[in-house]
C-alpha positions as YAML, in Angstrom:
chain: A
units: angstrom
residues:
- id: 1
  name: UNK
  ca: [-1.70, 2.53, -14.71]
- id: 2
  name: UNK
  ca: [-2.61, 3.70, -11.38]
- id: 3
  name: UNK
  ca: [-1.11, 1.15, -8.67]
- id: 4
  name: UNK
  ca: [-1.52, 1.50, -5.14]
- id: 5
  name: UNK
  ca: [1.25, 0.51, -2.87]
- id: 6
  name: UNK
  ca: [0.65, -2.35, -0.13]
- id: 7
  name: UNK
  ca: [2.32, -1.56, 2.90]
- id: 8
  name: UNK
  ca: [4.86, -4.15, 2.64]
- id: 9
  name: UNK
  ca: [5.49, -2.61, -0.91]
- id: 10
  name: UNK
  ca: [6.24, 0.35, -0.12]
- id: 11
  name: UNK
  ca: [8.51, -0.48, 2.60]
- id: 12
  name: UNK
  ca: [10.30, -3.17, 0.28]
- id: 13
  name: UNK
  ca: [10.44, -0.51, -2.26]
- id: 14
  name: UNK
  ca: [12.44, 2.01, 0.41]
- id: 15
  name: UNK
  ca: [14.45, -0.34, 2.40]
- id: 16
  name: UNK
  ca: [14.65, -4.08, 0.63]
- id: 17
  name: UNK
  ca: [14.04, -3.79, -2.91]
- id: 18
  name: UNK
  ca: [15.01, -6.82, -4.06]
- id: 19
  name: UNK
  ca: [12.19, -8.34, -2.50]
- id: 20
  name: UNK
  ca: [9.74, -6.83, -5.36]
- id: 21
  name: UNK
  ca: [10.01, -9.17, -8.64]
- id: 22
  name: UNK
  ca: [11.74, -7.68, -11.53]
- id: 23
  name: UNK
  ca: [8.22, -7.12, -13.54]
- id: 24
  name: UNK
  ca: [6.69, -5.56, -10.57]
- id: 25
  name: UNK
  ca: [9.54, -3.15, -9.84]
- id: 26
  name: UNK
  ca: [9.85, -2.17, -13.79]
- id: 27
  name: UNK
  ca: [6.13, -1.44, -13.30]
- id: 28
  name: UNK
  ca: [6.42, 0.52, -10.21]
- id: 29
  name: UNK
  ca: [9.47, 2.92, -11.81]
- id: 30
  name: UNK
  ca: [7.87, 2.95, -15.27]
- id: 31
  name: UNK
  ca: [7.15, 7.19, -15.57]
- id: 32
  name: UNK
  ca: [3.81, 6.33, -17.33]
- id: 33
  name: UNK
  ca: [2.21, 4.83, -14.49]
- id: 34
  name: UNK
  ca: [1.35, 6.60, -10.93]
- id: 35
  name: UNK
  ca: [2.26, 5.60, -7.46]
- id: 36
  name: UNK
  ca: [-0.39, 5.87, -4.80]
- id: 37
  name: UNK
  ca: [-0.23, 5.52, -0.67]
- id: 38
  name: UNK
  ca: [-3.36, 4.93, 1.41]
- id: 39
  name: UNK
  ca: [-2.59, 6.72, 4.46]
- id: 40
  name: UNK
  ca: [-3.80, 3.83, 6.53]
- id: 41
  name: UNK
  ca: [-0.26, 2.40, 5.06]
- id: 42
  name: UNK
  ca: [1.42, 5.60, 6.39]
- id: 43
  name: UNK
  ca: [-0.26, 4.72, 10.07]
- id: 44
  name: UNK
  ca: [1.02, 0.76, 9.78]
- id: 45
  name: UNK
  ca: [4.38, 1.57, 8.72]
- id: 46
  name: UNK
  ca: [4.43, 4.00, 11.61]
- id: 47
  name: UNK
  ca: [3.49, 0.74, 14.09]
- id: 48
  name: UNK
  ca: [5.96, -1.74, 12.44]
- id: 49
  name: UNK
  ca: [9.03, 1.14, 12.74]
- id: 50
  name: UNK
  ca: [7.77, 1.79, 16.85]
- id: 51
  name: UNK
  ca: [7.18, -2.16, 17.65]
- id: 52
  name: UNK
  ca: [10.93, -2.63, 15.98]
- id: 53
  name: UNK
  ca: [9.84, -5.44, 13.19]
- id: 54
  name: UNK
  ca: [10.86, -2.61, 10.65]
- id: 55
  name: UNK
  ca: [13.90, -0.80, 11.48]
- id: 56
  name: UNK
  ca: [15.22, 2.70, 10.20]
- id: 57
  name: UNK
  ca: [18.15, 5.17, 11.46]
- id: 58
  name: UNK
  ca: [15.84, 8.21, 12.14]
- id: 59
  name: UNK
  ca: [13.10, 8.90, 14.53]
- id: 60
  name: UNK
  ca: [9.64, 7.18, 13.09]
- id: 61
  name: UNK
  ca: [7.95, 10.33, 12.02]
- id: 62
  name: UNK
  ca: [11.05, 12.18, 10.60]
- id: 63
  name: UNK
  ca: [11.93, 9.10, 8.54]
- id: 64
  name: UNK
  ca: [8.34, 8.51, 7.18]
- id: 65
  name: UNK
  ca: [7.99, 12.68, 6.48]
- id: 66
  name: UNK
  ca: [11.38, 12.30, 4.96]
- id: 67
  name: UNK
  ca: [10.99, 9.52, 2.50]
- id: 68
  name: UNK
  ca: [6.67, 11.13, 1.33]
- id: 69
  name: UNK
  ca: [8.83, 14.00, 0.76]
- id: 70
  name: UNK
  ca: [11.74, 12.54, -1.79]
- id: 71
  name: UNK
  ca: [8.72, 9.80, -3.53]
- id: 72
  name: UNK
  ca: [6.51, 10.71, -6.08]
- id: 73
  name: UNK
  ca: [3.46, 9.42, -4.21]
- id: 74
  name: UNK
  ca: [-0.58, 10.08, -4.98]
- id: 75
  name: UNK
  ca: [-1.88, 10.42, -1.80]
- id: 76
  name: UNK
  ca: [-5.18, 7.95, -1.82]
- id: 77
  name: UNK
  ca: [-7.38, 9.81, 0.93]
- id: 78
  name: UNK
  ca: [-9.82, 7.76, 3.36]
- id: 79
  name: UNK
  ca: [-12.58, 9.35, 2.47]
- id: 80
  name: UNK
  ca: [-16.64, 8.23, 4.02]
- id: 81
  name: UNK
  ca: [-16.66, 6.32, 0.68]
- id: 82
  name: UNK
  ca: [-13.76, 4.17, 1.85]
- id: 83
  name: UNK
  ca: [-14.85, 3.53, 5.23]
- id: 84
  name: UNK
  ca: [-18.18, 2.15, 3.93]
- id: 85
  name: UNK
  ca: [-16.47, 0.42, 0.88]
- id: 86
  name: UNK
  ca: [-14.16, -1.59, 3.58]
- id: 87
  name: UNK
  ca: [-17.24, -3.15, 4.93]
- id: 88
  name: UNK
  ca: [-18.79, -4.41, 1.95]
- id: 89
  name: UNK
  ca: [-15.51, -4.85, -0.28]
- id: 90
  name: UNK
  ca: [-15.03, -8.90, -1.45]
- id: 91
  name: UNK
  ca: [-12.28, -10.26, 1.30]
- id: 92
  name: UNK
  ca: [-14.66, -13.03, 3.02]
- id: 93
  name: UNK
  ca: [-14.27, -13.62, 6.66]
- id: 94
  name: UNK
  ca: [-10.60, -11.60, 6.26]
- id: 95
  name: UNK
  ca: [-10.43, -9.51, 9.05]
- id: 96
  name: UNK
  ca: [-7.85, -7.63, 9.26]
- id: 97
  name: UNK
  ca: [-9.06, -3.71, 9.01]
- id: 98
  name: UNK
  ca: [-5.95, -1.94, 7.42]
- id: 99
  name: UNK
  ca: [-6.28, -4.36, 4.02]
- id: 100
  name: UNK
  ca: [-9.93, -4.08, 4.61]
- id: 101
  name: UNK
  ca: [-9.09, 0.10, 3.98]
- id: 102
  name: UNK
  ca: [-6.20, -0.50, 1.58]
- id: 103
  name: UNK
  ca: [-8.59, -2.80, -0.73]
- id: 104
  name: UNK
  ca: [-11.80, -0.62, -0.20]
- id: 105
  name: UNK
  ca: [-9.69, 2.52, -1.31]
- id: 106
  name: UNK
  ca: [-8.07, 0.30, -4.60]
- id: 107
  name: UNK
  ca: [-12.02, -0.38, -5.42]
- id: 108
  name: UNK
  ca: [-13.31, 3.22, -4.85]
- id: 109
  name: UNK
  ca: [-10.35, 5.35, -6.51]
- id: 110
  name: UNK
  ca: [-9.97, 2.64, -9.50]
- id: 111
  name: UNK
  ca: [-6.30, 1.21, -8.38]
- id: 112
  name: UNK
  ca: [-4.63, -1.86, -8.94]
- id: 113
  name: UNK
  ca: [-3.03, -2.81, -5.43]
- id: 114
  name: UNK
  ca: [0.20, -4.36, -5.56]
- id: 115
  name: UNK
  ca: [0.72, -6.40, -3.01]
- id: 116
  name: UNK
  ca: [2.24, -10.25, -2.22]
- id: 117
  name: UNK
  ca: [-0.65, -10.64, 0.34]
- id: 118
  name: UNK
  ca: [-2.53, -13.77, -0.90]
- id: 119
  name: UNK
  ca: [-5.52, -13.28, 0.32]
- id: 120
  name: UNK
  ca: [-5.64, -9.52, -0.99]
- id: 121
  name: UNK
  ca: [-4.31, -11.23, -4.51]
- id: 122
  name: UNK
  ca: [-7.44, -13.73, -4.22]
- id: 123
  name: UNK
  ca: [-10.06, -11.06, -3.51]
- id: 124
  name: UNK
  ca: [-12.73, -9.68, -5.46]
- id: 125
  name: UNK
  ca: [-13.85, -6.12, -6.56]
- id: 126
  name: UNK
  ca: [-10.51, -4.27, -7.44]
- id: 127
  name: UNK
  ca: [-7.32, -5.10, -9.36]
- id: 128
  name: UNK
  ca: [-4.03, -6.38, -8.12]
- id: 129
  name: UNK
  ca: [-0.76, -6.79, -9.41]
- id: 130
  name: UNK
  ca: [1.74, -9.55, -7.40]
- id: 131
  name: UNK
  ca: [4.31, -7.75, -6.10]
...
């Protein structure tokens, strides 16, 4: 299986583990399936670690170039295809952009997002798994 990581997933996955259920997380480090990161997740994580609501002991950009560098991620690029998608994808009157991009690049590239987002887990158009 091909799962794309949620934001919040990935950063529960680095710094809080036990926040991912135990079916999720034997999912996530099963060796048959692949890990994916939009880099739109990349850019939030980045706003989370400077506004302080995440906190790590490095520098933002060493600690994010640090931990892409030790994970076996897919990088999921935004591509034309995903801009467009993000417009059109099945979220209703949900607004905000960067799960508009994460969902429109689960649709296009054929992922299943995992995510605890409810209203990403009630959307249409691509596959989720509850994180």
């Amino acid at each position: 299986m091909k799962l794309l990581l949620d934001t919040h997933v990935w950063l529960w996955l680095l710094l809080d583990p036990k926040r991912i259920s135990k079916q999720t997380d034997r999912e996530l480090r099963a060796l048959t399936n692949e890990l994916w990161l939009s880099p739109i997740s990349v850019w939030e994580a980045s706003l989370l670690i400077e506004a302080k609501r995440v906190r790590v002991k490095e520098p933002v950009h060493a600690w994010i170039q640090r931990v892409l560098s030790e994970a076996p991620l897919q990088e999921a690029p935004l591509t034309h295809q995903v801009a467009l998608e993000s417009r059109t994808i099945g979220l209703g009157a949900h607004a905000d952009p960067a799960d508009r991009f994460i969902a429109a690049t689960a649709a296009v590239y054929e992922l299943t997002l995992v995510t605890a987002d409810e209203r990403l887990l009630g959307a249409r158009g691509f596959k989720t798994l509850e994180a």
